[in-house]
BALOBA-1460 file (C-alpha; in Angstrom, 3 decimals):
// residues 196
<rec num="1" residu="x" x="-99.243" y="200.239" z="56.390"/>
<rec num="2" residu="x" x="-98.426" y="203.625" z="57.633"/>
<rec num="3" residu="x" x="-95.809" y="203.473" z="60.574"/>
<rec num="4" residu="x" x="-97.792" y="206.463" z="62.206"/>
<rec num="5" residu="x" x="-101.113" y="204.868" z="62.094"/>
<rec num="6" residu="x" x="-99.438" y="201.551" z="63.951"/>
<rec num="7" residu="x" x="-97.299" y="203.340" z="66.088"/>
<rec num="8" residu="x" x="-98.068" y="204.179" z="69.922"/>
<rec num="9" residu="x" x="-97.245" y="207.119" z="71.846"/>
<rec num="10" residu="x" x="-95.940" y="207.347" z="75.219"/>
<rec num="11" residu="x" x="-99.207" y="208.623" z="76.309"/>
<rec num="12" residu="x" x="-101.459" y="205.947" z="74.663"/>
<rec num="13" residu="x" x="-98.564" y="203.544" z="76.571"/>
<rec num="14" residu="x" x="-99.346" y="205.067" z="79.823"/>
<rec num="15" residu="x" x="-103.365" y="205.494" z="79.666"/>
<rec num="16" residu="x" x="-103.274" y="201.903" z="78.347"/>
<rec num="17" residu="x" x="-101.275" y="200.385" z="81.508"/>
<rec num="18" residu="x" x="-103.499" y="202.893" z="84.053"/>
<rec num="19" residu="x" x="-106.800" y="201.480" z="82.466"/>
<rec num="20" residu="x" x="-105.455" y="197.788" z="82.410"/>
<rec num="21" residu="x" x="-104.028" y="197.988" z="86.511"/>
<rec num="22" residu="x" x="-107.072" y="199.742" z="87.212"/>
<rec num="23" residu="x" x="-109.191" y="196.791" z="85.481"/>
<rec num="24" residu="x" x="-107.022" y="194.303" z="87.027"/>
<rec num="25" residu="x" x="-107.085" y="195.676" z="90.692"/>
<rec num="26" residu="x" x="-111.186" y="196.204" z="90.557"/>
<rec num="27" residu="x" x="-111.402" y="192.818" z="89.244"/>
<rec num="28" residu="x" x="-109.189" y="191.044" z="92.369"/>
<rec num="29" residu="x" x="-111.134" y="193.320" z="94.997"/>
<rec num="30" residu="x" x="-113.993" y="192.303" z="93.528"/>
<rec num="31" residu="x" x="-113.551" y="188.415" z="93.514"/>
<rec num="32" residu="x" x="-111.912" y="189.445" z="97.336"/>
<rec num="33" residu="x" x="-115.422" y="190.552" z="98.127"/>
<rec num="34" residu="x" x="-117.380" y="187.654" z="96.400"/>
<rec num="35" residu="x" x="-115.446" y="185.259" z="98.238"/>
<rec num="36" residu="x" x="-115.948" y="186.989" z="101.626"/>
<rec num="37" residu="x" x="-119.610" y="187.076" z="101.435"/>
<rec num="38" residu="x" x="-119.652" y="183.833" z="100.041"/>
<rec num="39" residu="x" x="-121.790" y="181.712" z="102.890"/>
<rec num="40" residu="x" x="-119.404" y="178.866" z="104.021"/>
<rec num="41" residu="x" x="-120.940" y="175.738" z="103.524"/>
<rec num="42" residu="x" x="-117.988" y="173.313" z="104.740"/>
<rec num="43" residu="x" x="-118.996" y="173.391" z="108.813"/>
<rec num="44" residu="x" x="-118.524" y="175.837" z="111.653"/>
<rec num="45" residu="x" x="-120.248" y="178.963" z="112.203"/>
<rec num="46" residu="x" x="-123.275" y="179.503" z="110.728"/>
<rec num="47" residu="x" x="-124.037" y="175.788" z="109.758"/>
<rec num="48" residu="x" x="-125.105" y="172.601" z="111.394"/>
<rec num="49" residu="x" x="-121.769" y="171.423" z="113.834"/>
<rec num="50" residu="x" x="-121.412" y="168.060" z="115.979"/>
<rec num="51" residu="x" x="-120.563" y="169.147" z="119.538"/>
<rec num="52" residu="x" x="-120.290" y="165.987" z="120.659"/>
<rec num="53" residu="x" x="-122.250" y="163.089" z="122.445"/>
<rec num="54" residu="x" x="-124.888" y="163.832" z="124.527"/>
<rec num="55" residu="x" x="-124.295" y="161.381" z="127.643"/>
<rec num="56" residu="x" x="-120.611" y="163.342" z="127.606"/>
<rec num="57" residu="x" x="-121.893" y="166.786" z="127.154"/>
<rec num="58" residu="x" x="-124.288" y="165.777" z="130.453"/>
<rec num="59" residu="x" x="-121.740" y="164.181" z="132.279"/>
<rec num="60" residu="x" x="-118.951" y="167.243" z="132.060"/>
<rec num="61" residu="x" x="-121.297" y="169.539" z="132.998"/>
<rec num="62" residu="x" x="-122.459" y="167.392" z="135.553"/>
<rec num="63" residu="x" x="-118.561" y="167.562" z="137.156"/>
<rec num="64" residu="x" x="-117.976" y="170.868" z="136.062"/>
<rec num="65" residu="x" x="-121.042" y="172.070" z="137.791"/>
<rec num="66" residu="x" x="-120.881" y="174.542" z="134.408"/>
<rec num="67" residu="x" x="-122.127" y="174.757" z="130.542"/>
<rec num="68" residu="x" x="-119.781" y="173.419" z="128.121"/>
<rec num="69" residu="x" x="-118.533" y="175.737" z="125.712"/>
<rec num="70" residu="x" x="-118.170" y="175.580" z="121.786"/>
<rec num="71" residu="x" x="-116.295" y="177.733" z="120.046"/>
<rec num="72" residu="x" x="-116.802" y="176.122" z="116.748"/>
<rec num="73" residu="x" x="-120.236" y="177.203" z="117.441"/>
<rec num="74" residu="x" x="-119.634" y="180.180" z="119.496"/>
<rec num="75" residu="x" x="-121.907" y="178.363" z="121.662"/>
<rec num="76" residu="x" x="-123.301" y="176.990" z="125.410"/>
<rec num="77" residu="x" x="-124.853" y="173.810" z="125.753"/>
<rec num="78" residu="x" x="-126.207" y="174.449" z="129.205"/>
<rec num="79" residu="x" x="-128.634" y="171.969" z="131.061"/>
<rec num="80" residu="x" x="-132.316" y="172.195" z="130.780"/>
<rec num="81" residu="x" x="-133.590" y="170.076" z="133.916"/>
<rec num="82" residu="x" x="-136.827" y="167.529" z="133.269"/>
<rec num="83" residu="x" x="-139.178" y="168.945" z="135.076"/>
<rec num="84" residu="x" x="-139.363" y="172.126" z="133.665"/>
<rec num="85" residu="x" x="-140.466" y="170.779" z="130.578"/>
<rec num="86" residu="x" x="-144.026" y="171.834" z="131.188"/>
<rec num="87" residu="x" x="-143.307" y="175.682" z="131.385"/>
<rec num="88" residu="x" x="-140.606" y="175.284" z="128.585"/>
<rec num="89" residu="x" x="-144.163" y="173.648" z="126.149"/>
<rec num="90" residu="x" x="-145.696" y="177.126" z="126.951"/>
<rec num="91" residu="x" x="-143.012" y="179.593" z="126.874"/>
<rec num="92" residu="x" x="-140.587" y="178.257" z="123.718"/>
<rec num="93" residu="x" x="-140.810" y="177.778" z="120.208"/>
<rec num="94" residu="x" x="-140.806" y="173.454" z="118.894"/>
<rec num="95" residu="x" x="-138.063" y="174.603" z="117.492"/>
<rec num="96" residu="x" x="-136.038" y="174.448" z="120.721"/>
<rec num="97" residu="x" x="-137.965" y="171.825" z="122.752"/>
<rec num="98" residu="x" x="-136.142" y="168.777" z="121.113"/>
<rec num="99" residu="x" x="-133.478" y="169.738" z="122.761"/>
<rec num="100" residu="x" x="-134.784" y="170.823" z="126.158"/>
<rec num="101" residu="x" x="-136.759" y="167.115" z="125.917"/>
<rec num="102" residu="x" x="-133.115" y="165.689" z="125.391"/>
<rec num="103" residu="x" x="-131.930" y="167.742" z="129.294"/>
<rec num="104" residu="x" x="-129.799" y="170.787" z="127.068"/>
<rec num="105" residu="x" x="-130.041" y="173.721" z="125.488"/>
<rec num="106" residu="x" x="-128.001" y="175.877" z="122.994"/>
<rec num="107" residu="x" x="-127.377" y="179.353" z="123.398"/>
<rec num="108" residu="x" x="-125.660" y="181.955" z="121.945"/>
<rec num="109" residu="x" x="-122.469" y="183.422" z="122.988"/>
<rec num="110" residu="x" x="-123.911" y="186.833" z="122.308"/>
<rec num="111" residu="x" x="-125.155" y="189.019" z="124.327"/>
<rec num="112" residu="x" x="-128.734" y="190.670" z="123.142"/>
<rec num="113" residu="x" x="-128.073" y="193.795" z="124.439"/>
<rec num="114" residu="x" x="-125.004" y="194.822" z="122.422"/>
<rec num="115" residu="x" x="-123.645" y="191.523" z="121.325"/>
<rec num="116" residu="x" x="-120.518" y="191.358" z="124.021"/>
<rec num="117" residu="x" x="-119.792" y="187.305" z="124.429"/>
<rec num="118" residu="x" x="-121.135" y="186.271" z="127.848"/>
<rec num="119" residu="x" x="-119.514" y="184.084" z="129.878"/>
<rec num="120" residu="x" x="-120.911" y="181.921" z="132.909"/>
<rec num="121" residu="x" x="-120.316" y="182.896" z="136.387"/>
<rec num="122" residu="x" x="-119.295" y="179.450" z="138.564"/>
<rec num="123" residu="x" x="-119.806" y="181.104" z="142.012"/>
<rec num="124" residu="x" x="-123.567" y="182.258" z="140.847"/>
<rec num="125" residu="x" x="-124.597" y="179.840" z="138.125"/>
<rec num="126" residu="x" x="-125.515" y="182.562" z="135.866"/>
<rec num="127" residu="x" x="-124.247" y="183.861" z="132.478"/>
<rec num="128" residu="x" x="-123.616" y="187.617" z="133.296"/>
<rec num="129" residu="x" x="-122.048" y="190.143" z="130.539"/>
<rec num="130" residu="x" x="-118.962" y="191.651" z="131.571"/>
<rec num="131" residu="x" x="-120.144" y="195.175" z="129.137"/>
<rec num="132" residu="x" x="-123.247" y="196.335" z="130.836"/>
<rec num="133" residu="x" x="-124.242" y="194.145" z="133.926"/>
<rec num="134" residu="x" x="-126.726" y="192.189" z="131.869"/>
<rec num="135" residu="x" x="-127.726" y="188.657" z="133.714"/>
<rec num="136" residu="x" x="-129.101" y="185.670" z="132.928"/>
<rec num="137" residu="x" x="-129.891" y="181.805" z="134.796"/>
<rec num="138" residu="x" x="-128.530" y="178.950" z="133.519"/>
<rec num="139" residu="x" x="-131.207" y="178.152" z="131.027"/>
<rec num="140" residu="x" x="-130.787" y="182.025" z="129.672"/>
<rec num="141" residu="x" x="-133.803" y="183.742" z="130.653"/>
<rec num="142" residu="x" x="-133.190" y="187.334" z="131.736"/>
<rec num="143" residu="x" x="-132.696" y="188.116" z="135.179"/>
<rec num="144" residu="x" x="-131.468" y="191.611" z="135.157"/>
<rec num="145" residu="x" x="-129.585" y="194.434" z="133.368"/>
<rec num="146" residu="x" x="-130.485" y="196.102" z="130.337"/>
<rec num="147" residu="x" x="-130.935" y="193.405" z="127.408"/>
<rec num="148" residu="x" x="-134.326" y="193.482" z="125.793"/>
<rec num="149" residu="x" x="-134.578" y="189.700" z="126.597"/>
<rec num="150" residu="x" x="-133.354" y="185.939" z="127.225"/>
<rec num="151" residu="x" x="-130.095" y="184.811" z="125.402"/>
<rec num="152" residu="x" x="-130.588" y="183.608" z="122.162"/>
<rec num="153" residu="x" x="-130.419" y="179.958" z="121.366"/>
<rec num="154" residu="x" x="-129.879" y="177.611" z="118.508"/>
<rec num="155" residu="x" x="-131.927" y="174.647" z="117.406"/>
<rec num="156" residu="x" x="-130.240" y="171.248" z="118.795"/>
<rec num="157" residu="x" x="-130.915" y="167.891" z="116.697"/>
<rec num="158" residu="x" x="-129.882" y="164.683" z="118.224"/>
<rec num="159" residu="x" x="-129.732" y="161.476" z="116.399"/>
<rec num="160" residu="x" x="-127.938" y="158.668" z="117.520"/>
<rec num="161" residu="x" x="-126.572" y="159.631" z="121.071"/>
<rec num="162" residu="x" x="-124.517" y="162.691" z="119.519"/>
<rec num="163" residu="x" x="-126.230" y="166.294" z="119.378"/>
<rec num="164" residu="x" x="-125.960" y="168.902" z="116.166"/>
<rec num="165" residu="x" x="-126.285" y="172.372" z="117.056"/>
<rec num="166" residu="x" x="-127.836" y="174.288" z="113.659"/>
<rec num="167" residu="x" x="-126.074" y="177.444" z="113.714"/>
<rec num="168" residu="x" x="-127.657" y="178.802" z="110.806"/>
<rec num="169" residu="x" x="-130.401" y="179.581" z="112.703"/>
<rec num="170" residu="x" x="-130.883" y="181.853" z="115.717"/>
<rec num="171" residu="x" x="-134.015" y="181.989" z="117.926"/>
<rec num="172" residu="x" x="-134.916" y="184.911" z="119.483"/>
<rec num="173" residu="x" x="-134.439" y="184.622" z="123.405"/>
<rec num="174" residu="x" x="-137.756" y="184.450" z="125.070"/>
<rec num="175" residu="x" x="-139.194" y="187.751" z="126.771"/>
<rec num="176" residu="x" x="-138.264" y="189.643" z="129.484"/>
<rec num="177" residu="x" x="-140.113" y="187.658" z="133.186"/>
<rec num="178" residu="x" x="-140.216" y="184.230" z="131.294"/>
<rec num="179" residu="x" x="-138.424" y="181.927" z="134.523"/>
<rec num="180" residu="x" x="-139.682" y="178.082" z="133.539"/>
<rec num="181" residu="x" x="-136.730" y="176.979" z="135.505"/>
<rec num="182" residu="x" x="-136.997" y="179.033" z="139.424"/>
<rec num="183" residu="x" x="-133.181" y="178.759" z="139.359"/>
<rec num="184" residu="x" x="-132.030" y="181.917" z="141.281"/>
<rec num="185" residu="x" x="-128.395" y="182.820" z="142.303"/>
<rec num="186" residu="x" x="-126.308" y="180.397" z="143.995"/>
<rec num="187" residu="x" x="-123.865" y="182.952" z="145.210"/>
<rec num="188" residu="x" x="-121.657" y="186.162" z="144.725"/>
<rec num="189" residu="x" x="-122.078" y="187.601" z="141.031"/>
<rec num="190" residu="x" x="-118.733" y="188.091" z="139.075"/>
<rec num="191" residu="x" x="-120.210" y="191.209" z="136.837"/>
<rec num="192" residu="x" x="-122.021" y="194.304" z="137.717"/>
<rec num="193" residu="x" x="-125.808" y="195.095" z="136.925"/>
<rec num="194" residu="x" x="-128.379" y="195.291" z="138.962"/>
<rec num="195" residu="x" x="-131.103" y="193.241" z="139.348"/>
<rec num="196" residu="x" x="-134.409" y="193.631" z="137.821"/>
């Protein structure tokens, strides 16, 4: 063999390593991306999660006198009273009635304006959003500000006493003037926004 033909330059060297670190960082950023868009199918977020039992769930928001937050499920499982079942049949999807039938309901943490987490205010039983004044009763219908609608809710199976929220899907909140509860404020609001 001729020593020339077999022999590498310093240049061939260096192209060689560039192409092959080059190669080798594309192919980690690439697997880095694969693996963050890769749907999680182990619990939490975006799949079905246990919050609990229901008669517990009832009975600390009964002594709370609030909804019961879950993070897991960037959730609130708020109280749906009986006898506004009738206006709930007209104005909601079956896929959120099991739960209303069952005294709760799941809804979102988000906020539909611009997706700021909304908490609950004790002194006037309402979620209002801290970012733009936005309110809503206890069930999540819109009372004022400037979301588009009610807060959106989750799906809520229950099967022996204890209650799955399915995270994976999110109903749209129901329109803008839907009120199947009558609850109005109960006092002082802690966020801005007036009302509509």
């Amino acid at each position: 063999m001729d020593p020339d033909a077999v022999a590498t330059t310093r240049r061939q060297f260096f192209n060689r390593s560039a192409i092959a670190m080059m190669t080798l960082g594309l192919s980690g950023f690439g697997g880095a991306v694969l693996a963050f868009l890769w749907p999680t199918l182990r619990g939490g977020f975006g799949s079905k999660v246990t919050v609990g039992r229901l008669d517990d769930l009832l009975q600390q928001i009964d002594q709370t006198r609030q909804p019961v937050y879950i993070s897991e499920a960037r959730t609130w499982i708020a109280p749906y009273p009986h006898d506004a079942l009738a206006a709930a049949k007209r104005a909601y999807s079956p896929a959120v009635l099991p739960g209303m039938s069952s005294g709760i309901v799941a809804l979102y943490q988000k906020c539909p304006h611009l997706g700021c987490r909304v908490p609950f205010c004790q002194t006037s039983q309402w979620f209002e959003c801290p970012c733009h004044g936005s309110q809503y009763n206890r069930v999540g219908e819109k009372k004022g500000g400037p979301a588009p609608r009610g807060m959106d809710r989750f799906p809520v199976n229950i099967a022996g006493g204890s209650v799955t929220v399915d995270t994976s899907t999110v109903i749209l909140g129901p329109p803008i003037g839907t009120n199947t509860t009558g609850q109005e404020t109960e006092g002082p609001h802690c966020a801005g926004g007036a009302r509509e």
